[in-house]
C-alpha positions in Angstrom: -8.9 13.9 9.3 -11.2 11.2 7.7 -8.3 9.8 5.8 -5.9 10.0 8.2 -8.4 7.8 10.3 -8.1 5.6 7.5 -5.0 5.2 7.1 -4.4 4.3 10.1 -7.0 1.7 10.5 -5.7 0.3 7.6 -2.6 -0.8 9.4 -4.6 -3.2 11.6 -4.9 -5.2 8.4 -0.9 -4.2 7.1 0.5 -5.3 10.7 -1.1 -9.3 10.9 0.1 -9.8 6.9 2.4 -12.7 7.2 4.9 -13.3 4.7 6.0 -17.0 3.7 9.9 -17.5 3.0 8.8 -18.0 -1.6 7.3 -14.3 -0.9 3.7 -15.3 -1.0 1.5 -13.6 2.0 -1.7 -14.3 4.0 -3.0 -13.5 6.9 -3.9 -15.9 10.3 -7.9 -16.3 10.5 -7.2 -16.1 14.2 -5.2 -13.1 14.3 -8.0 -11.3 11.7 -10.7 -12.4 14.2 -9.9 -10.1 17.0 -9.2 -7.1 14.4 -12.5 -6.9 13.4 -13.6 -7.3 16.5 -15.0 -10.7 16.7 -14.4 -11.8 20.3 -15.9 -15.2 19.9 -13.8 -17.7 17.3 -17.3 -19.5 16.6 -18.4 -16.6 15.3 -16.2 -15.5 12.9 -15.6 -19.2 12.1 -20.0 -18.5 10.2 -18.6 -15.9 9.0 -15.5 -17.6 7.1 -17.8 -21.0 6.2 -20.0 -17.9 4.0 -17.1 -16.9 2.6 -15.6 -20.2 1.5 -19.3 -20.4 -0.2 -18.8 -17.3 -2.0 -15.4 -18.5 -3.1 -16.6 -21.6 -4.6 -19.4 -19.9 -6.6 -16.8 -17.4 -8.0 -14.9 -20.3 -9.4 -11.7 -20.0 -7.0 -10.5 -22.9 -5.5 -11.4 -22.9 -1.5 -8.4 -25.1 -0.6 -5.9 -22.2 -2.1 -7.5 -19.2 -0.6 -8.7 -21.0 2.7 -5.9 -23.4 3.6 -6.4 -24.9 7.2 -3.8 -25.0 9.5 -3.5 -27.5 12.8 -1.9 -25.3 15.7 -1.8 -25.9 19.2 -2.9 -23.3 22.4 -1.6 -23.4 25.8 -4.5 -24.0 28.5 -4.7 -21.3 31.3 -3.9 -24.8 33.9 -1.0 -25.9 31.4 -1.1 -28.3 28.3 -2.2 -27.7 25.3 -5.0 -28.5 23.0 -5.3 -28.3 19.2 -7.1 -26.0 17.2 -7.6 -24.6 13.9 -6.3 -21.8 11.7 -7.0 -21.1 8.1 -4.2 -19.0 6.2 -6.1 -16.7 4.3 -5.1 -14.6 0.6 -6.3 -11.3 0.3 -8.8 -12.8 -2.0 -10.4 -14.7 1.0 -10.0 -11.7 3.6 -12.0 -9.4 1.0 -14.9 -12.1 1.0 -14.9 -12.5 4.5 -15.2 -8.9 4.9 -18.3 -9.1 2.4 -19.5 -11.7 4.7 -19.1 -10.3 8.0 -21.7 -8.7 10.4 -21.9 -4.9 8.2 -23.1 -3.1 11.5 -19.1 -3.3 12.4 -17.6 0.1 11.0 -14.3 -2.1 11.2 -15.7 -4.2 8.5 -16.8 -1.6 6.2 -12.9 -0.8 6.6 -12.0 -4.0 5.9 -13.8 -4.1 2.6 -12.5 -0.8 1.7 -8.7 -1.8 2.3 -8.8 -5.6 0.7 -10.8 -4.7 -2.1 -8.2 -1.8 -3.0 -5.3 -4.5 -2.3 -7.1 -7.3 -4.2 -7.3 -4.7 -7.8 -3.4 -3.7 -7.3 -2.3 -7.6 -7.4 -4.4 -7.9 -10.1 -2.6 -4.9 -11.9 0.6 -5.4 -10.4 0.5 -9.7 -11.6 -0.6 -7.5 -15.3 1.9 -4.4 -14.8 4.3 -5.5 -17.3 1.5 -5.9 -19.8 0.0 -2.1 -19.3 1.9 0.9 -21.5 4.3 3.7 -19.9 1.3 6.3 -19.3 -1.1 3.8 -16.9 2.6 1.9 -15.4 2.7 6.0 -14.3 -1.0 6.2 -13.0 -1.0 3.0 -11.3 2.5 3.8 -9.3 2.1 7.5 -8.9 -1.9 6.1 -7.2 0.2 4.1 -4.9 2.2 6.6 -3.5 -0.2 9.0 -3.0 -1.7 6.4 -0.1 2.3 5.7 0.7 2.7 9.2 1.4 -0.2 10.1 3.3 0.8 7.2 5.4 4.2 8.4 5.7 3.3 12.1 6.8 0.9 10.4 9.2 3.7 7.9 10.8 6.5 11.2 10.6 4.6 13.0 13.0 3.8 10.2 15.2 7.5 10.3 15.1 8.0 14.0 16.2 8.2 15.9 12.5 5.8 18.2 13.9 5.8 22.0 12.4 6.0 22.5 8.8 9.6 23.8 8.8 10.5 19.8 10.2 8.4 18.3 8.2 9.9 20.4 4.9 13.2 19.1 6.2 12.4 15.5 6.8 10.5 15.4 3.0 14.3 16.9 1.5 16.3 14.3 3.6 14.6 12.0 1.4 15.1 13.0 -1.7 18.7 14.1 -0.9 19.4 10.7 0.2 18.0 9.0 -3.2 19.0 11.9 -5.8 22.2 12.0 -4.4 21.9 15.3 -2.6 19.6 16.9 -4.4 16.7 18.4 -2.6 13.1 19.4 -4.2 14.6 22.6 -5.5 16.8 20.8 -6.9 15.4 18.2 -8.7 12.1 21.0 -9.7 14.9 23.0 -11.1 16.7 20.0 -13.3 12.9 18.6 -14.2 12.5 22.8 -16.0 9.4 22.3 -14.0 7.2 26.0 -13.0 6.2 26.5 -10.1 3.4 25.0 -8.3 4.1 21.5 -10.7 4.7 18.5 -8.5 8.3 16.5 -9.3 6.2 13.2 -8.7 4.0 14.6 -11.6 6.7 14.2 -13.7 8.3 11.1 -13.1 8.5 8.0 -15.3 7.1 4.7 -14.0 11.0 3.6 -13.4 12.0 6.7 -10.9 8.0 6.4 -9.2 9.5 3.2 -8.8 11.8 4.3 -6.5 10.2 6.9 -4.7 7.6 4.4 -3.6 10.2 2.3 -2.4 11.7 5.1 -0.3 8.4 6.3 1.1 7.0 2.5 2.5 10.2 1.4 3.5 10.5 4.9 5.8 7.4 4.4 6.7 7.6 1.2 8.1 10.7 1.4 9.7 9.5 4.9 11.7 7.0 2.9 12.8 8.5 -0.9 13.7 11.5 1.1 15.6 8.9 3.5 17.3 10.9 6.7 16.5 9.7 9.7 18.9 12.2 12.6 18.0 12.1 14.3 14.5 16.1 14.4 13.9 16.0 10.7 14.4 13.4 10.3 11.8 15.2 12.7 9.2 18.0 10.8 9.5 16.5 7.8 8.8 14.3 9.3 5.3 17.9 10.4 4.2 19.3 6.9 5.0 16.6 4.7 3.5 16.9 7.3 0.3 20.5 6.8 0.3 20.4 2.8 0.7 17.3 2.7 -2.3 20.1 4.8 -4.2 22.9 1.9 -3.6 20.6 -1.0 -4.7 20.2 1.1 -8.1 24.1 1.6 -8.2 24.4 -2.1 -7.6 22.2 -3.4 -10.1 23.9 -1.0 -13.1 20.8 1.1 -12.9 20.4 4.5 -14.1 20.4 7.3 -11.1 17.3 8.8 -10.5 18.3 11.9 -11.6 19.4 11.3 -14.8 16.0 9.6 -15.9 13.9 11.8 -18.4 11.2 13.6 -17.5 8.0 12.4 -19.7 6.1 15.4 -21.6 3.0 14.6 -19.6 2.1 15.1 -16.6 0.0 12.9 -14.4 -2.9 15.3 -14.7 -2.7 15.4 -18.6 -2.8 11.9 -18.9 -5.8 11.2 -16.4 -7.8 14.4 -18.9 -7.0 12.4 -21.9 -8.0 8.5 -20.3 -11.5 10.4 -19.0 -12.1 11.8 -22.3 -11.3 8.3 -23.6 -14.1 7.1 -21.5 -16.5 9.7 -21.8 -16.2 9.1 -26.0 -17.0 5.6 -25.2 -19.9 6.3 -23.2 -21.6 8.3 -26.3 -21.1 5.6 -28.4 -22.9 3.2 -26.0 -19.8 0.9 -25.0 -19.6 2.4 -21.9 -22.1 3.2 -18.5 -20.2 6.1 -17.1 -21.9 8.1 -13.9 -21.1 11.6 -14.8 
């Protein structure tokens, strides 16, 4: 229940993100104002003048993270006056949230959710860098969130009892393995039972499940689906039309990718152990 309460009041912070047209996003200082509950803009204005501070001492540049904006209001007796908007980065939304008033449960949530986006740009700008075994741990992390969010919006949507929910998760993986269900794809994967498929996917095919599972998600929720038929159809037709881009591109299907040796599981054992040898020798503070 707790995370589910999260999730959701993470999307506060997921619905204001602003995309430009070059790809880059940020987020309106006046539209973050009333989501964390400031009701005064003078207010939140302190709060965003300590943060710029905080910026500068960590060696950012205030003018990239804080870019102001000149924008105009309408008056409640007509006209308009200017007034001012910064765009803000995620790197500048995470130090306002370690700025703001900490009494505001909202803001503890704030911190949580930017500081977990502000560590995945930094791995996802380094992703290419990073070796097939933590490409797997960072994507399969991510759609762990994805699909909590997912089973959270489906039965917003109507996918109620188990037996619809069972049938919207297949839909999904029919439409992206090219009618292969779970059983399926467990049975091509010589996987025993109770051994996850996402367990034993390579970074490539997580890939592609993650793209599935947000884009699903999102769309459930931004056409406000209330009937679980509807919703199943759509999991089957976002799987099918993540399966076409592959086609397009000359990819290989997602089905006919290798499964790795090691799971998931075995290669989070083998990093801890990694760390926990490092902590004997004294390179390493680890809280056991």
């Amino acid at each position: 229940m707790v995370k589910e309460l999260k999730a959701r009041e993470y999307k506060r912070f997921e619905d204001i993100k602003q995309i430009r047209a070059d790809g880059t996003e940020f987020w309106s200082a006046r539209e973050l104002a009333p989501a964390l509950e400031y009701t005064k803009w003078e207010n939140f204005q302190n709060v965003i003048k300590r943060a710029m501070i905080a910026c500068e001492n960590s060696g950012r540049s205030v003018e990239e993270c804080f870019p102001e904006v000149r924008k105009t209001s309408n008056m409640p007796k007509g006209g308009t006056k200017p007034m001012v908007d910064y765009e803000l980065t995620r790197y500048a939304c995470y130090l306002i949230m370690q700025n703001g008033d900490p009494r505001k449960e909202v803001i503890a949530l704030g911190q949580t959710y930017f500081a977990i986006q502000t560590y995945r740009q930094e791995v996802a700008d380094h992703f290419n860098e990073l070796d097939e075994d933590r490409r797997r741990l960072v994507v399969r992390g991510d759609i762990k969130q994805w699909n909590q969010m997912l089973a959270e919006t489906a039965h917003n949507a109507g996918v109620i009892t188990n037996e619809e929910f069972a049938i919207f998760q297949n839909a999904g993986y029919m439409g992206l393995y090219g009618g292969l269900d779970v059983d399926d794809i467990h049975k091509k994967k010589n996987l025993e039972v109770g051994q996850k498929i996402l367990d034993y996917m390579g970074s490539t095919e997580l890939i592609a499940n993650l793209f599935r599972i947000s884009q699903t998600e999102e769309k459930l929720r931004k056409d406000e689906v209330d009937n679980a038929k509807t919703a199943t159809s759509i999991h089957y037709s976002v799987g099918k039309e993540v399966r076409s881009a592959i086609e397009k591109i000359g990819g290989t299907m997602p089905e006919d990718l290798p499964t790795p040796e090691k799971s998931i599981q075995e290669i989070e054992k083998e990093q801890m152990a990694q760390l926990k040898a490092k902590a004997k020798a004294g390179k390493l503070m680890l809280d056991e």
